[in-house]
C-alpha positions, -999 to +999 in steps of 0.1 A: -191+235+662-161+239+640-171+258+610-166+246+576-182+274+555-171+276+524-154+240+523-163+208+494-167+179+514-172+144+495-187+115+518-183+079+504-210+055+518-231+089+531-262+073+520-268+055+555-249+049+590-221+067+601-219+082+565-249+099+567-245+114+598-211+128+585-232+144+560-256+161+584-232+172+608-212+189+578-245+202+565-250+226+601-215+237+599-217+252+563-196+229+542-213+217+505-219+183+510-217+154+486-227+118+494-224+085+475-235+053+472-244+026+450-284+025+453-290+053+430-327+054+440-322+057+478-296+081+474-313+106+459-340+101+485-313+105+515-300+138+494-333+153+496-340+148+530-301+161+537-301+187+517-268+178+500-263+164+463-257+127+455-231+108+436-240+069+424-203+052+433-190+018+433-154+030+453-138-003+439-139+009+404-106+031+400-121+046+369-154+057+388-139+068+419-114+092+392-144+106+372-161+113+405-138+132+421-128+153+385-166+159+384-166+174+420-138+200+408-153+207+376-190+217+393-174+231+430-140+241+416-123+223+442-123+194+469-116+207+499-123+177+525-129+136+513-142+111+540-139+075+529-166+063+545-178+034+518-175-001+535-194-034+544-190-058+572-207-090+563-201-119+590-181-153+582-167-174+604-127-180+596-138-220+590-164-215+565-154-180+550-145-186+509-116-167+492-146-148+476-159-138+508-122-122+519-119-107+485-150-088+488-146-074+518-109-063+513-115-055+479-148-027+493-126-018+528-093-013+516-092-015+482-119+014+477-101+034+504-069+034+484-084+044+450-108+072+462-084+087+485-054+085+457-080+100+433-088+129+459-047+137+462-042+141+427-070+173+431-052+180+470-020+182+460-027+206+431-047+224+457-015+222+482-046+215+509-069+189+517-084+166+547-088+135+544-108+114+570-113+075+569-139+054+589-119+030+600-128+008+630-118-006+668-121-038+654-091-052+642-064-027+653-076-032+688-099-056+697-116-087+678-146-099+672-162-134+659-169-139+624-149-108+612-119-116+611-116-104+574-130-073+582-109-063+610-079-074+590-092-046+562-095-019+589-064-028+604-050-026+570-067+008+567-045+024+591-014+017+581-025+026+546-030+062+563+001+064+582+025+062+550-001+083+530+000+107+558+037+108+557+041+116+518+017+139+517+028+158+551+043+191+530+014+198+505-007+215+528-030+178+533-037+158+565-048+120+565-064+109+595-085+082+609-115+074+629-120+042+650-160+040+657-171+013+688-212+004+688-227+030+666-259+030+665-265+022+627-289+008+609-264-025+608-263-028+641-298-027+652-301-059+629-292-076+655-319-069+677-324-052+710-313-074+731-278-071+714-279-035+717-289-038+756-262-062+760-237-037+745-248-006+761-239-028+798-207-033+787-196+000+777-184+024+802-205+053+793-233+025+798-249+043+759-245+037+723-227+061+699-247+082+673-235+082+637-232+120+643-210+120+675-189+104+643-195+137+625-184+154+652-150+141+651-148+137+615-159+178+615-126+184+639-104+168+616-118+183+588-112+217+602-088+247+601-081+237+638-069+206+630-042+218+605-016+201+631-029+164+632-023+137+606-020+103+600-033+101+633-063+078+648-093+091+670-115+061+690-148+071+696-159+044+716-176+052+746-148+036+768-154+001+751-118-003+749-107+007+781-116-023+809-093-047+819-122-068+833-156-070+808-184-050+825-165-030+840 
């Protein structure tokens, strides 16, 4: 495991999902962990159990997002890694989905991406050395899905938000980089019942779900000395689910 000894690492949406298993797999390899959330109650709870210290965040409030980052350096003295995690996925189909329902999910996706991660340069620059991870998502930039087409639009939208970031921020010492989850198994997902997830696992080539922590996994690469090299970059961790030409495959 890469090691992050040593390291500040702030987790948006850590609370649950693919967040939370960020959080653990940072945990085992030494970094101080911080997870937020907006259920204050729960997310203490999930801290406990963790062993990492909780934030209440709404990552759409630019004024939040700003204090809780300042508070991070204030008690750690720095930030040393931020994965903007924080997102929803609720489904709409494109004929009955309202202007509300776009905004939201824009407004949570991309939105809250922007102002958290502009928030965490301000400290990185200073620094001259950060990582920045975002959870984006296969759906959108490469495949699509019924009923999301706002959402895939906001993870589209993710990446080339961390492309350009990635570029004005390539000589202080700070990477921007991206992962593109397929089926994790989440807490979302299994929602949708076994059957779904059965159906899902026979059309992936490893014929098996992801973990939120094979997630962590990545997310701990790119949030490593090792991966000084990479940015504005995407990693899919998908199982194969992108690769067949035929379905089933």
């Amino acid at each position: 495991m890469f090691n992050l000894t040593g390291k500040i690492a702030f987790i948006s949406g850590g609370t649950k999902g693919i967040g939370k298993g960020i959080a653990q797999v940072f945990k085992r390899a030494g970094a101080t962990t911080i997870i937020s959330g907006t259920d204050k109650v729960k997310g203490e709870v999930i801290a406990k159990e963790l062993g990492v210290d909780f934030i209440s965040l709404d990552v759409t409030d630019q004024a939040a997002c700003k204090n809780v980052i300042d508070g991070i350096v204030e008690k750690y003295g720095r930030l040393d890694i931020l994965c903007s995690n924080a997102g929803i996925f609720p489904q709409h189909s494109l004929k009955e989905m309202t202007v509300e329902d776009w905004d939201l999910v824009y407004t949570v996706n991309l939105k809250g991406t922007f102002l958290l991660v502009q928030a965490a340069l301000n400290v990185m620059e200073k620094q001259q050395y950060g990582r920045i991870i975002i959870t984006s998502s296969i759906t959108g930039e490469m495949v699509g899905m019924p009923g999301y087409s706002h959402y895939g639009a906001s993870k589209a939208g993710q990446l080339g938000f961390m492309r350009s970031a990635a570029l004005e921020y390539a000589t202080q010492g700070i990477t921007i980089n991206s992962i593109m989850p397929g089926m994790i198994v989440t807490e979302g997902l299994q929602a949708f019942g076994e059957d779904f997830l059965k159906q899902l696992e026979a059309t992936t080539p490893m014929r098996t779900l992801g973990t939120p922590e094979d997630i962590g996994h990545t997310a701990c690469f790119l949030a490593s000395d090792e991966a000084k090299y990479i940015t504005g970059q995407t990693i899919v961790v998908d199982g194969g689910q992108v690769l067949p030409e035929i379905q089933g495959v």
